[in-house]
C-alpha positions, -999 to 999 in steps of 0.1 A, spaced: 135 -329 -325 145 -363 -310 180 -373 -317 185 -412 -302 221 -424 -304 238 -457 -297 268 -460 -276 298 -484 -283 313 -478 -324 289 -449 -327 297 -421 -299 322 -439 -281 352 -462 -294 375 -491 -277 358 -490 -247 365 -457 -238 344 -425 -225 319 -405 -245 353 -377 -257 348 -340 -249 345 -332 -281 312 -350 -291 297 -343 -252 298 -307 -262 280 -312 -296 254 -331 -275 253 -306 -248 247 -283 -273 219 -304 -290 201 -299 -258 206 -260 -260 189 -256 -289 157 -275 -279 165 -307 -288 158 -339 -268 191 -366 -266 183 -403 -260 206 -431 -255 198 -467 -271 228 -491 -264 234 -528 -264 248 -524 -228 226 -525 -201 215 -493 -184 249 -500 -156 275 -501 -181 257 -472 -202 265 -446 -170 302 -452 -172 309 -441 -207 283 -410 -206 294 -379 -186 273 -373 -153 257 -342 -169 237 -368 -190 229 -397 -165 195 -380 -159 187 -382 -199 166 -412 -210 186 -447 -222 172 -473 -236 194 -505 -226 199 -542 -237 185 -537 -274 155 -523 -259 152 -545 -229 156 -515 -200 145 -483 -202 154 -452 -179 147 -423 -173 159 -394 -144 184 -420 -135 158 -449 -125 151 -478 -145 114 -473 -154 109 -501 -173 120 -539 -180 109 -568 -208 125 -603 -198 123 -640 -213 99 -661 -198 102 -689 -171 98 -711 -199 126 -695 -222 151 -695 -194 148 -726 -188 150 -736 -222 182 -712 -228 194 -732 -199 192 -765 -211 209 -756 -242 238 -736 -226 241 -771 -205 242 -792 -241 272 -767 -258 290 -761 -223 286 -723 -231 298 -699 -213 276 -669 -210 271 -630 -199 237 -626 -185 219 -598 -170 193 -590 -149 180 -552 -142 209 -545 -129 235 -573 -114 247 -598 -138 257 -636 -143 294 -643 -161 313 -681 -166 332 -669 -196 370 -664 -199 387 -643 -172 410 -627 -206 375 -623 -227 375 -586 -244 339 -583 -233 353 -580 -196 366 -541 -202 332 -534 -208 319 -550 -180 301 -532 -152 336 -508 -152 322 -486 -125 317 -514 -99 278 -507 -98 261 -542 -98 271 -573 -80 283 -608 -100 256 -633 -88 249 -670 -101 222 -672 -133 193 -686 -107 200 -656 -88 191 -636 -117 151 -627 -119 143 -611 -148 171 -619 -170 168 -593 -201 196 -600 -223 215 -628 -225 250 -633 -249 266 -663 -252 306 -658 -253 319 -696 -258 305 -732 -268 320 -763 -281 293 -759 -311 286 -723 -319 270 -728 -348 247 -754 -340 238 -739 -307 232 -706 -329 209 -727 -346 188 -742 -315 188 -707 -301 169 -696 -335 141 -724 -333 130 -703 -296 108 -676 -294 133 -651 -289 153 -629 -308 190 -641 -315 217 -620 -332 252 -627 -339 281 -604 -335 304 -617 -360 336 -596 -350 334 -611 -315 311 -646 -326 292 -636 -298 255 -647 -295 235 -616 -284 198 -627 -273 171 -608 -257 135 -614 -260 112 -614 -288 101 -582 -306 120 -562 -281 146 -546 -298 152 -504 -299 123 -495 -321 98 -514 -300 118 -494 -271 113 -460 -286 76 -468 -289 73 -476 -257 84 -441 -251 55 -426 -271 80 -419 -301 63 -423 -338 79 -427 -371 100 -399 -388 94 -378 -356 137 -385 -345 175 -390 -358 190 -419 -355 229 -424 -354 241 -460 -351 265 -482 -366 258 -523 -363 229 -542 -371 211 -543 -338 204 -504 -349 184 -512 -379 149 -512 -361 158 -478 -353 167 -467 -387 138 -484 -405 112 -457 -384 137 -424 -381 136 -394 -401 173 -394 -406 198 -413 -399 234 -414 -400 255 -450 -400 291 -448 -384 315 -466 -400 302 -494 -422 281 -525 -416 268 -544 -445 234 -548 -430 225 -511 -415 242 -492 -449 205 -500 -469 187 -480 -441 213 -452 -437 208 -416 -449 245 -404 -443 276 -421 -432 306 -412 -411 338 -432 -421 363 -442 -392 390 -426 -409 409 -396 -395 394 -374 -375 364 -390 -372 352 -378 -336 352 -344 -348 330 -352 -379 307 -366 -358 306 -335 -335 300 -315 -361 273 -340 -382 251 -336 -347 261 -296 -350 243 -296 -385 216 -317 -381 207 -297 -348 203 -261 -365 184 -286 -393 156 -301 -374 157 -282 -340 129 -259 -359 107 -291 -365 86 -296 -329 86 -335 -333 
């Protein structure tokens, strides 16, 4: 069986390392026939830092779907057009936004030097900070700042490309359209019902719509209608979730899918 998990609210929390405990439970996954994927918002460079070396050589699937890699090489890219950049451009321009932009692998950043999206950050010193024209592909694209978020939201909506909105942070996240993590998995050869999902925010409900199972972490209004199971963030949580992948391994490891 295929068990695909995001990264950030769903394995690991605050910006901090995959823990020990939940490594094992995947290590173990692995052990019993299983194969582990990793779909994440981040890009494939600020996946590696929070996942234990054992596990860099598994396949991830960063950006929403964007970057896909496998043995430790991305393998695969999807990025805006010349035309969408250039319109993005214009518009960031208009709402003096600032913005986090990346390429395959180095990255574009005017936002604030205090924003909390800097922990996260290319931690591990992996890719180089270059201007946005220096940036070809761009795959994902979050907007961090604007003197109009809302209306810019609202431009960014009439392109042809896909726009969601992290309301904790009111952070624009963009990437191309119909790339998301289901159109990732396919890519990958990966039919319906044939995997396990665990996520926990929006940008996860692609996945969940096609899974066999799946199993929401935490709560978010918007994934709860497509989860099977949910983990609450309440005590000790990171051991639940150990021991939900423990479960669902002797489960479905039978089922060659």
């Amino acid at each position: 069986m295929k068990f695909v998990f995001d990264l950030d609210g769903t394995l690991c929390f605050k910006g901090q390392p995959i823990s020990k405990k939940i490594l094992h439970s995947l290590a173990e996954l692995k052990d019993d026939g299983n194969e582990v994927i990793f779909a994440s918002a981040r890009p494939i460079r600020d996946m590696l830092p929070v996942i234990d070396g054992v596990f860099h050589h598994y396949t991830m699937i960063g950006g929403n779907g964007s970057l896909i890699s496998k043995e430790g090489k991305v393998i695969k890219s999807n990025s805006f057009s010349t035309n969408e950049i250039n319109e993005i451009k214009n518009l960031i321009d208009q709402y003096k936004a600032t913005y986090l932009i990346d390429g395959e692998w180095d990255y574009a950043y005017t936002g604030p030097d205090n924003h909390s999206i800097l922990q996260n950050l290319d931690p591990a010193q992996l890719a180089k900070k270059v201007t946005i024209d220096s940036l070809n592909p761009v795959v994902k694209i979050l907007i961090l700042t604007s003197n109009n978020m809302e209306e810019l939201e609202e431009k960014l909506s009439n392109l042809d490309v896909y726009v969601n909105k992290h309301r904790n942070e009111n952070v624009l996240d963009i990437s191309p359209r119909g790339i998301n993590k289901w159109s990732a998995l396919q890519s990958l050869g990966i039919k319906e019902d044939t995997y396990i999902a665990f996520g926990n925010d929006a940008n996860d409900i692609t996945m969940f719509e096609n899974a066999l199972h799946t199993v929401m972490i935490g709560y978010h209004d918007q994934l709860s209608p497509f989860a099977k199971e949910t983990i609450s963030l309440r005590g000790n949580f990171e051991q639940e979730i150990a021991d939900k992948i423990r479960t669902l391994s002797k489960k479905y490891s039978l089922l060659n899918i």
